[in-house]
N, C-alpha and C positions, 0 to 999 in steps of 0.2 A: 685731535683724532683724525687717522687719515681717511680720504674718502673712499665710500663703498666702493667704486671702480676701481680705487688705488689698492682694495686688500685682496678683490675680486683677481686684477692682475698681477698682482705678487702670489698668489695661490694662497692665501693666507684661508687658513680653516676657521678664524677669527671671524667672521662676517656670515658665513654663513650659518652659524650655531646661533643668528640671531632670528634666522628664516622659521626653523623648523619650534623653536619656544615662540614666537608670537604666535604660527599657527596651534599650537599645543594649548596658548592662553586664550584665544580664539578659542577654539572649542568649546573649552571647560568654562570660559566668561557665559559663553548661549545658555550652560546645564542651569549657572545660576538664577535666583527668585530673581523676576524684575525686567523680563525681555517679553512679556504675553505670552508666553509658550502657551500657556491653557488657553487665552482665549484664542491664541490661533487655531489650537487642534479643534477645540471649540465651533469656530467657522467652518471648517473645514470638513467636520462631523456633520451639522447642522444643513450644509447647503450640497450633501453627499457628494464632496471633490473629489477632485480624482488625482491620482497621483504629480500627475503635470501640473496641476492646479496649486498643491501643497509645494513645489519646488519653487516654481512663482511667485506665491505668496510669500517663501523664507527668500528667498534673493532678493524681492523688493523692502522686505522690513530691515537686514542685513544693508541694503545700499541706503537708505535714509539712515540708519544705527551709525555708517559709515563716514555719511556725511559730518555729523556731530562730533565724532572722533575726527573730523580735518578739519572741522572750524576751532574745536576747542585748541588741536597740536598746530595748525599753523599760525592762531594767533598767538600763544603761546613763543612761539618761535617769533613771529616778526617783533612783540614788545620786547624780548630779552637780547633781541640781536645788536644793541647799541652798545651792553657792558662788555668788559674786559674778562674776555671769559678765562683766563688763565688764573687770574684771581679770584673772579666769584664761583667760580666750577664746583672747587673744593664746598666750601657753603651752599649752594645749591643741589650737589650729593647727600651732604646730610639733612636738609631740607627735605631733598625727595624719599630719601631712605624713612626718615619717618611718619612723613605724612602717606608712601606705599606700604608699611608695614600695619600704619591704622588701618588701613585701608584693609587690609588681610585678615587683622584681628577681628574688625567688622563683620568682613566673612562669615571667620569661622564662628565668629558669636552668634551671626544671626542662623548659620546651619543649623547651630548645635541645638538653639530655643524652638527652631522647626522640630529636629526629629526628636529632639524631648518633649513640643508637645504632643508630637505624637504616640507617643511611646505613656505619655500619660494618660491620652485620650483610651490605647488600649486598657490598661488599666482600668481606666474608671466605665468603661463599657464590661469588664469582666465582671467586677464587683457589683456592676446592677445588676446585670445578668444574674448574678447570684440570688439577689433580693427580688427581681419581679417575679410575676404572674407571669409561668411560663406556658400555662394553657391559651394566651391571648396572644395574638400578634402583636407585636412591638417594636419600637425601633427608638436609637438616639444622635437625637444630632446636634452635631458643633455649628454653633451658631457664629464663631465668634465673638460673641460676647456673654459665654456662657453655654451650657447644654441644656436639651428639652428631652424629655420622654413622649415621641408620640403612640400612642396604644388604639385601638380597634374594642370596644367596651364587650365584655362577652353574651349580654343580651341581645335578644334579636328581634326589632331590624336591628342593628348593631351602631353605633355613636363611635365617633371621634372625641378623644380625651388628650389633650397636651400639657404637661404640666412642667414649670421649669423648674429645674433639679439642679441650676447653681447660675450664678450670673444675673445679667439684668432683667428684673424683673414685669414679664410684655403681660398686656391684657389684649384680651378679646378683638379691642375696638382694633387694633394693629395686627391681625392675622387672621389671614385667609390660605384656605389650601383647597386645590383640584387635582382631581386623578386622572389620569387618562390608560387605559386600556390597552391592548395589543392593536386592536378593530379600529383606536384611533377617538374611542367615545370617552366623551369628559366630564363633568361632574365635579362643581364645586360646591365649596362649604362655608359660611360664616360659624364664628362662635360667642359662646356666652360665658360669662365669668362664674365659676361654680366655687366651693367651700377649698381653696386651693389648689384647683384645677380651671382646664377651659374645655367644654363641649359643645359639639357640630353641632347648630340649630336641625341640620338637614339628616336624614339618618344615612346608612351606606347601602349603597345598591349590591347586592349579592352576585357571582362570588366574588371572594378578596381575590382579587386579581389583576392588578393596576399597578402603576408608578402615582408615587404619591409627591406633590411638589408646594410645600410649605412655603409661603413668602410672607414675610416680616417686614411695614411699611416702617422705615424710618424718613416718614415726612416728605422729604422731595425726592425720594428713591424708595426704593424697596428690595429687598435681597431675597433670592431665592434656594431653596437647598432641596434636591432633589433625594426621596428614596424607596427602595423597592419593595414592593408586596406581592409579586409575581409569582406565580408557581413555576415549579422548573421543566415545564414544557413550554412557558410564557418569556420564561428567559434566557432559552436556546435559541429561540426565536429571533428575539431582540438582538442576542449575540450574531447571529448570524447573518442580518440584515447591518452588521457594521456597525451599529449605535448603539452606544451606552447610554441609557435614558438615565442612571440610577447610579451614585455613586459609593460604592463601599469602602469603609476604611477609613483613614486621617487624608484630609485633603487643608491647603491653608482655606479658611472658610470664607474669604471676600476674593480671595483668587475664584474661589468654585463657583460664589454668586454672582460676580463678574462671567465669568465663563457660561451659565445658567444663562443670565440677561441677553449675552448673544447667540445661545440654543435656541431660545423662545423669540429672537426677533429675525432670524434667517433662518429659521427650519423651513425645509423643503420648498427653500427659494433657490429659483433658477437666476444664478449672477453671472454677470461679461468676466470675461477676462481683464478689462479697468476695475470693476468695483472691487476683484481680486486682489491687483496690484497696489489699490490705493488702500485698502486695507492694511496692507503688509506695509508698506510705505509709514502710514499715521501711526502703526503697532511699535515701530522701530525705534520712532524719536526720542524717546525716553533716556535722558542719557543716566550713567551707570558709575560705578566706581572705577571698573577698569578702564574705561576713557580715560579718566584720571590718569593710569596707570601707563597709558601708551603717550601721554602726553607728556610726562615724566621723564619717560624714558630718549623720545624725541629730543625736548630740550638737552638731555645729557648728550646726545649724541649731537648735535649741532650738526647734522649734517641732512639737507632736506633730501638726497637720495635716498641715503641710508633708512629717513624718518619715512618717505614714501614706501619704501618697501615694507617696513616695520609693521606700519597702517595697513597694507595690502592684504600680508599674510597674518594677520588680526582679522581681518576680515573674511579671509577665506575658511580661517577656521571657524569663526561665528555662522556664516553661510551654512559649513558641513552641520553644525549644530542643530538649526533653524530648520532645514531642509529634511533630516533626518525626523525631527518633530513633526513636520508637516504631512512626510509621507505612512508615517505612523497612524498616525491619527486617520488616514488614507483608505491604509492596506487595512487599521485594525489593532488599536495597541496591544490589545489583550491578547489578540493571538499572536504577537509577535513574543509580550513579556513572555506568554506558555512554550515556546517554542523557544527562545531564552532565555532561561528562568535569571542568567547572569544581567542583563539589562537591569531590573528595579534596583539592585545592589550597587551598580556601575556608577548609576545617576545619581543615587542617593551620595555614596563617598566622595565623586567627584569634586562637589564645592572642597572638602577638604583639601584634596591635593592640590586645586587650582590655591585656595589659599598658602599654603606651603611654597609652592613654586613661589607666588610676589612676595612672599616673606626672603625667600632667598635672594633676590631681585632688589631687594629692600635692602639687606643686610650686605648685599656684596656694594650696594652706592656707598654705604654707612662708609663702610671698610675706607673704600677708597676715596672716600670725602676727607674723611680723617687723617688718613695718608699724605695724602695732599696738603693738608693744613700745620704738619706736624714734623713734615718732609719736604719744604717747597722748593721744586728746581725744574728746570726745563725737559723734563721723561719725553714727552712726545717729541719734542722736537731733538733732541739727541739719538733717538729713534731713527726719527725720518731720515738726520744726519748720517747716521749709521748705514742706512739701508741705503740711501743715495752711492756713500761710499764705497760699500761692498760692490752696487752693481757697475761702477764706472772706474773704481783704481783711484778717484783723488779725493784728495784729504780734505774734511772741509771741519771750518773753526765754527765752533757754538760757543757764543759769548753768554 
């Protein structure tokens, strides 16, 4: 393959259709599960950032993410740099074509069990809907590992009732829950095991007008899952102070208890600009499939300029990603999805088309691994020879 400079000064429009797909998979790589996007918005909600703050914090998870994508492609590179790459090239495209195509199916399989469970969780929230006590307040949540009905008992002073409605089966001794107020007052609860339910030893203070926040001790942690009882003066309120106490709808439920744990351990702390950066730093490390995929794609190009830039603009698309996240969570997601009601739609399909795109990515190595295997002759270098020719007048022999 000839060098990124070498296609750059031929004008060759080959080189750079490689710029604007890594930024492309950049992008769409940040939309997918598995880079903390929650728990950064998360922090970023919790310790009321500011939009400077959120850009900061995605540039420094984006340069550690970055980091791991140059340790995995330049080791990569320096162990394969000893074979004969004219020979193993062919075998290493189909190599790579199908271990990036798993990679894709992965994807799209693990999208797909996302918005199916979601789409079932709506479901099975309609169908209780149907069958509860609709004079009481109520609510249900995904636990992940299984749903609860939490209810408001309709005697007065009024009892907490939880009861789980599929999944594993908690008692008492494993769940506590506190409310906290607009004013900021709190109020917790233990419970007791009752004839197929569990009720608050404590009764409820009057009125329902609180965020209510369930936490489930599994032993050396505990999960938490936030939800609303607010009236809707209580929750224009809360809207408008930027913070979503309360969350509606299908969320993955250890992302959100995850996300929860760092509401309740930096709310309304004041942080440096380091404890910022180092956050977003430790969030990034985590490496990914598409690493994989840029590392893949490195080795195929054997060219560490070409592989630098490749990584570069991977990275600037991952950045725009992060950044975009961070200042969301900033300005206000909600008032942003309201004001584009296209955003929820965009992000949700996006894992598909990034999967598609490495599928194509995958399938064009195949191609040409095959080719190669099936057709072996010297292409490149008859090439070069060609283009040498053209620009100079002399003839030159490929043996």
């Amino acid at each position: 393959m000839e060098s990124f400079s070498s296609l750059v000064a031929q004008g060759s429009g080959a080189a750079w259709l490689y710029i604007p797909s890594a930024i492309l998979l950049g992008a769409l790589h940040g939309l997918e599960p598995g880079h903390s996007k929650t728990m950064m918005a998360a922090f970023i909600v919790a310790v009321r950032g500011t939009v400077v703050q959120s850009i900061l914090l995605g540039l420094a998870a984006t340069f550690s993410h970055t980091l791991v994508v140059w340790a995995i492609a330049l080791g990569g590179m320096y162990l394969f740099s000893g074979l004969d790459a004219e020979t193993a090239e062919p075998y290493f495209q189909i190599a790579s074509a199908v271990i990036i195509i798993g990679v894709a199916t992965w994807m799209f399989r693990q999208t797909w069990k996302e918005q199916s469970a979601a789409k079932q969780y709506e479901r099975d929230v309609a169908e209780w809907e149907k069958t509860r006590d609709k004079t009481i307040p109520a609510q249900r949540i995904d636990t992940g590992h299984g749903f609860m009905s939490m209810e408001i008992s309709k005697e007065r002073p009024a009892f907490w009732r939880l009861q789980v409605v599929s999944g594993d089966n908690w008692t008492a001794e494993y769940v506590t829950l506190t409310t906290e107020r607009p004013d900021g007052t709190k109020q917790k609860f233990s419970f007791v095991d009752r004839n197929g339910y569990m009720e608050s030893v404590e009764t409820i203070a009057e009125p329902i007008d609180f965020v209510a926040r369930l936490s489930l001790d599994h032993g050396d942690h505990e999960h938490d899952y936030d939800v609303s009882f607010l009236t809707d003066s209580a929750k224009a309120k809360t809207s408008d102070s930027g913070v979503n106490l309360a969350t509606e709808g299908y969320q993955d439920a250890h992302a959100l208890s995850h996300a929860n744990d760092i509401r309740k351990r930096f709310a309304n702390r004041q942080v440096t600009t380091g404890q910022i950066i180092l956050f977003g730093l430790t969030g990034g490390l985590i490496p990914c499939p598409a690493a994989i995929t840029v590392l893949l794609l490195c080795l195929q190009l054997k060219e560490i300029s070409l592989g630098a830039v490749l990584v570069l603009c991977f990275s600037i698309g991952l950045a725009i990603t992060l950044v975009m996240v961070g200042a969301a969570a900033a300005i206000g997601v909600r008032k942003a999805t309201q004001k584009f009601s296209w955003l929820s739609n965009a992000a949700a399909r996006a894992p598909y088309f990034s999967s598609a795109v490495i599928v194509l990515v995958g399938l064009y190595m195949g191609y040409h691994g095959v080719n190669g295997i099936m057709n072996p002759h010297h292409e490149p270098v008859e090439k070069a020879a060609s283009l040498l020719q053209s620009g100079t007048g002399a003839t030159v022999n490929v043996q």
